[in-house]
C-alpha positions in Angstrom: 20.8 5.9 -12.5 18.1 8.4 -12.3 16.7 10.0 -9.2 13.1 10.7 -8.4 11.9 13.3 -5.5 8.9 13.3 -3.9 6.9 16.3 -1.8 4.5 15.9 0.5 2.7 18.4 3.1 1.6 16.8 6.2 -0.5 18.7 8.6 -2.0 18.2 12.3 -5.4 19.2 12.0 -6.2 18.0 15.9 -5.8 21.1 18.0 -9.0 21.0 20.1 -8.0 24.3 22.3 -5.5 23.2 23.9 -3.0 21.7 21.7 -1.1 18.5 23.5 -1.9 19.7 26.9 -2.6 15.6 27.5 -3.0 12.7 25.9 -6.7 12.6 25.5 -6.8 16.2 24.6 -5.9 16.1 21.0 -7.0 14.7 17.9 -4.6 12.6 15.7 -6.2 14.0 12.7 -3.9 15.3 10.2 -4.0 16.5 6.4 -2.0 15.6 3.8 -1.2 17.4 0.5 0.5 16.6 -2.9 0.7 19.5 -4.8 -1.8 19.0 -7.9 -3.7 16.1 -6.1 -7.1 15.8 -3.8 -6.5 16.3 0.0 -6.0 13.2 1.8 -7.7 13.6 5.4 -6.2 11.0 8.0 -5.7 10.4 11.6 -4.0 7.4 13.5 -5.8 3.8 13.8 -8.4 3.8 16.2 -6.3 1.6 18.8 -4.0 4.5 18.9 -7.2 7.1 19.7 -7.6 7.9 15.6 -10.8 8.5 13.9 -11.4 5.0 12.3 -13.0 6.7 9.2 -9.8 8.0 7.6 -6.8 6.8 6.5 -4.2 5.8 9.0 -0.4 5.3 8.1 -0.9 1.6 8.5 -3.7 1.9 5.3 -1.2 3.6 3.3 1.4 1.5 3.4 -0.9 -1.8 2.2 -2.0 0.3 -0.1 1.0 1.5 -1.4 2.3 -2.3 -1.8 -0.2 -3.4 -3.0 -1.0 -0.5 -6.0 3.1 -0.8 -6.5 3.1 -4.4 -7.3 -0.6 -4.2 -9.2 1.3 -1.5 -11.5 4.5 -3.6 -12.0 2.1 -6.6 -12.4 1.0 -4.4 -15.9 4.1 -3.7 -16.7 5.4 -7.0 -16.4 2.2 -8.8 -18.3 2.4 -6.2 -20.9 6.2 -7.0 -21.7 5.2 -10.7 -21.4 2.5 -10.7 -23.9 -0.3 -11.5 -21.7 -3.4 -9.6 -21.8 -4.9 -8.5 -18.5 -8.6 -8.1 -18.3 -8.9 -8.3 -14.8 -6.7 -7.2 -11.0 -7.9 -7.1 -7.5 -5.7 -7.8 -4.6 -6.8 -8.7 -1.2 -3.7 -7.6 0.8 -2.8 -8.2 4.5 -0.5 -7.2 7.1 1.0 -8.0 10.3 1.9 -5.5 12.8 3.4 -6.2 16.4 3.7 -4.0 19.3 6.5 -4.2 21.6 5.6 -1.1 24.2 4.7 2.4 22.5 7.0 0.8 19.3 5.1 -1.2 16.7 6.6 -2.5 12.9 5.1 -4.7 10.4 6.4 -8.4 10.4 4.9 -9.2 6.9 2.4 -8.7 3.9 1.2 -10.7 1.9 -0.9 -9.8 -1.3 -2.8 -11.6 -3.3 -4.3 -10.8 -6.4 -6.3 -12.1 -8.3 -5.6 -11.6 -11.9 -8.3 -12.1 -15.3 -6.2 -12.9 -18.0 -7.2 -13.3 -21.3 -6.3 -16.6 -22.6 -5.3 -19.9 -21.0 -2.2 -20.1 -23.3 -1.0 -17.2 -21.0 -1.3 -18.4 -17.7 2.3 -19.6 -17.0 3.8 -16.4 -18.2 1.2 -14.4 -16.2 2.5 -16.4 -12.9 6.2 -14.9 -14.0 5.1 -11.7 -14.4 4.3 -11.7 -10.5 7.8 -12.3 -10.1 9.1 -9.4 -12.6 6.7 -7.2 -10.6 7.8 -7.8 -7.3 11.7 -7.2 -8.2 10.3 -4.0 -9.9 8.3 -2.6 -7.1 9.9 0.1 -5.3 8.4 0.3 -2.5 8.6 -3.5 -1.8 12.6 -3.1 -2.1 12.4 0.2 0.2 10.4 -1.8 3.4 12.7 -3.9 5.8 9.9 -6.7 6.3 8.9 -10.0 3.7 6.4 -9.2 1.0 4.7 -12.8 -0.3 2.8 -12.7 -3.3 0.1 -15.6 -3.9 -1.5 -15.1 -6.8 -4.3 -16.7 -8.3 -4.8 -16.3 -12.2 -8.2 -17.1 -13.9 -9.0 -16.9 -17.4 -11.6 -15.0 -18.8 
């Protein structure tokens, strides 16, 4: 068993003058820094007064499931001998609000995956499998993550 740290620097960048003197008064715009890495400007999602033009923690996490399971997906393929020419996914996510708390009820991705040849379809569909046991931040969410893939050949 390995472990793996993580640092990240989150800042509120929303003071207008007069910090959280009401609810209107701030911005929910916030930096965030990885050391080594471009500056990620976000905020919250619009419905929860953010600036819809950044990123909002809602973003990030469909975008981490999705990236994690499109790099397993290569991982997987690669062990699998199929040749990938090809990945987009088309994620989405349900969120519900119960008063001021909210949680996600499911994802569901689905990529779309070039492959190759037509001989390597059905271990292509496995792979998805493979990768979603692999992905760590599928196994670290409390909430189902369906995968529908759909595999063409080149």
């Amino acid at each position: 068993m390995s472990t793996h740290r993580y640092a990240v620097t989150t800042t509120w960048t929303g003071d207008r003058g007069t910090g959280t003197s009401g609810y209107r008064d701030y911005a929910r715009d916030v930096s965030i820094r990885v050391a080594g890495k471009p500056e990620l400007e976000a905020s919250a999602d619009r419905p929860f007064r953010g600036d819809p033009a950044k990123w909002n923690p809602e973003d990030m996490l469909m975008a981490a499931l999705s990236e994690c399971h499109l790099l397993s997906y290569l991982h997987a393929a690669t062990t699998r001998g199929v040749v990938v020419t090809g990945y987009e996914d088309a994620a989405e996510g349900e969120m519900e609000l119960v008063g001021h708390a909210g949680r996600f009820t499911r994802v569901v991705l689905r990529p779309r995956v070039v492959i190759a040849e037509e001989g390597m379809r059905q271990a292509a569909a496995d792979a998805h499998h493979d990768a979603h046991e692999w992905c760590f931040i599928a196994n670290s969410v409390a909430f189902p993550v369906e995968v529908r893939p759909e595999i063409v050949v080149a």
